[in-house]
C-alpha positions in Angstrom: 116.5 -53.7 -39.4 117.3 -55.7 -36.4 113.9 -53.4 -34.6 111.8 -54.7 -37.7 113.0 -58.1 -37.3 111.5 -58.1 -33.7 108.6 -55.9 -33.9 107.4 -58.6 -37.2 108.2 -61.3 -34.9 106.6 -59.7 -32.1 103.6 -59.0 -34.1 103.1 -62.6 -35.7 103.1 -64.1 -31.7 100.3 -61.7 -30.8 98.1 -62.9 -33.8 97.4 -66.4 -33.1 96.5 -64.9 -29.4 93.8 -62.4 -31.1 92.8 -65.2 -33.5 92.4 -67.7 -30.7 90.6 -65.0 -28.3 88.4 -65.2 -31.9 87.3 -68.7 -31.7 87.0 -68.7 -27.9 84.5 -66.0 -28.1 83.1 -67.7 -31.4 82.8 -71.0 -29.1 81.1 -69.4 -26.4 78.5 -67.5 -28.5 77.9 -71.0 -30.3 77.5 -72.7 -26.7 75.2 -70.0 -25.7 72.8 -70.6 -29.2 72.9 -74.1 -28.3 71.8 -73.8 -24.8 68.9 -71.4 -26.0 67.9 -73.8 -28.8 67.6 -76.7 -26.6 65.4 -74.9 -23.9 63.3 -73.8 -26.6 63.1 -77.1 -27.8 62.0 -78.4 -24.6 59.7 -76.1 -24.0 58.2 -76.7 -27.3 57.8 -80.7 -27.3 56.6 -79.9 -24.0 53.6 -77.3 -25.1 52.9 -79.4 -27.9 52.8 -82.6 -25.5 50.3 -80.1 -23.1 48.1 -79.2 -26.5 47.9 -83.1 -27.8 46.9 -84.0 -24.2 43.9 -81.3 -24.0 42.9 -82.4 -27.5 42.5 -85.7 -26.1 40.5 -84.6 -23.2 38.3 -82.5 -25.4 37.6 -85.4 -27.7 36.7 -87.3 -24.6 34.5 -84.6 -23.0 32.9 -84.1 -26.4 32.0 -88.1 -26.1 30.6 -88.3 -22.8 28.7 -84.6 -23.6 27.2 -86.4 -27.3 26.0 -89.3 -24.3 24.8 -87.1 -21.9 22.5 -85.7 -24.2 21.1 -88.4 -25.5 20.7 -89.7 -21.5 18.6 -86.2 -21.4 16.8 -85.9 -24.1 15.3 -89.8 -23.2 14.6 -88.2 -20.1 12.7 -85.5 -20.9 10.7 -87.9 -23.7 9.7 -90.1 -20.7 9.0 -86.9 -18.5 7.0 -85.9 -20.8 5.4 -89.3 -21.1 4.5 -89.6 -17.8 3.1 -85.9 -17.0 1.0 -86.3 -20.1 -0.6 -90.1 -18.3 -0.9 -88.0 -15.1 -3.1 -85.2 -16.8 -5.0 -87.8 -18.4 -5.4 -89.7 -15.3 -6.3 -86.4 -13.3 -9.0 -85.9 -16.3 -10.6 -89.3 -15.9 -10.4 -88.9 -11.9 -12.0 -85.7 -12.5 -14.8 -87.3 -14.3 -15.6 -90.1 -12.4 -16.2 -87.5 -9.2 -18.1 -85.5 -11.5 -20.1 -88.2 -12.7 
């Protein structure tokens, strides 16, 4: 009886040691998820920082590209303007030699 006695007591000292080994391992793999989270969470508001920053920049370059047409489309209006006076120029030169 007295064997019983200390292989019980023997037995209930060990649990707490497996049930704490339990936790600790439970507290690591918690600590390891955490550390993972927070990297990905970084890297997220950091990608989604990246993306609101080239939407900005497209915004702008679509801007200044809307201006930049309408800079060349003027230009080619008053191109076109002026080769039209230069042909009609060239005809009246043309006439007043032929004349």
């Amino acid at each position: 009886m007295l064997r019983i006695g200390i292989f019980a007591a023997l037995l209930l000292s060990v649990v707490p040691l497996v049930h704490a080994k339990d936790v600790s391992v439970q507290q690591a793999g918690y600590n390891n998820a955490l550390q993972r989270m927070e990297k990905a969470e970084e890297a997220y508001k950091s990608d989604a920082q990246t993306v609101a920053d080239t939407e900005k920049f497209i915004e702008k370059k679509k801007r200044q590209l809307a201006e930049e047409q309408k800079k060349a489309d003027i230009s080619r209006k008053n191109y076109q303007e002026a080769k039209e006076k230069l042909e009609q120029a060239q005809n009246a030169l043309d006439r007043a030699w032929k004349e």
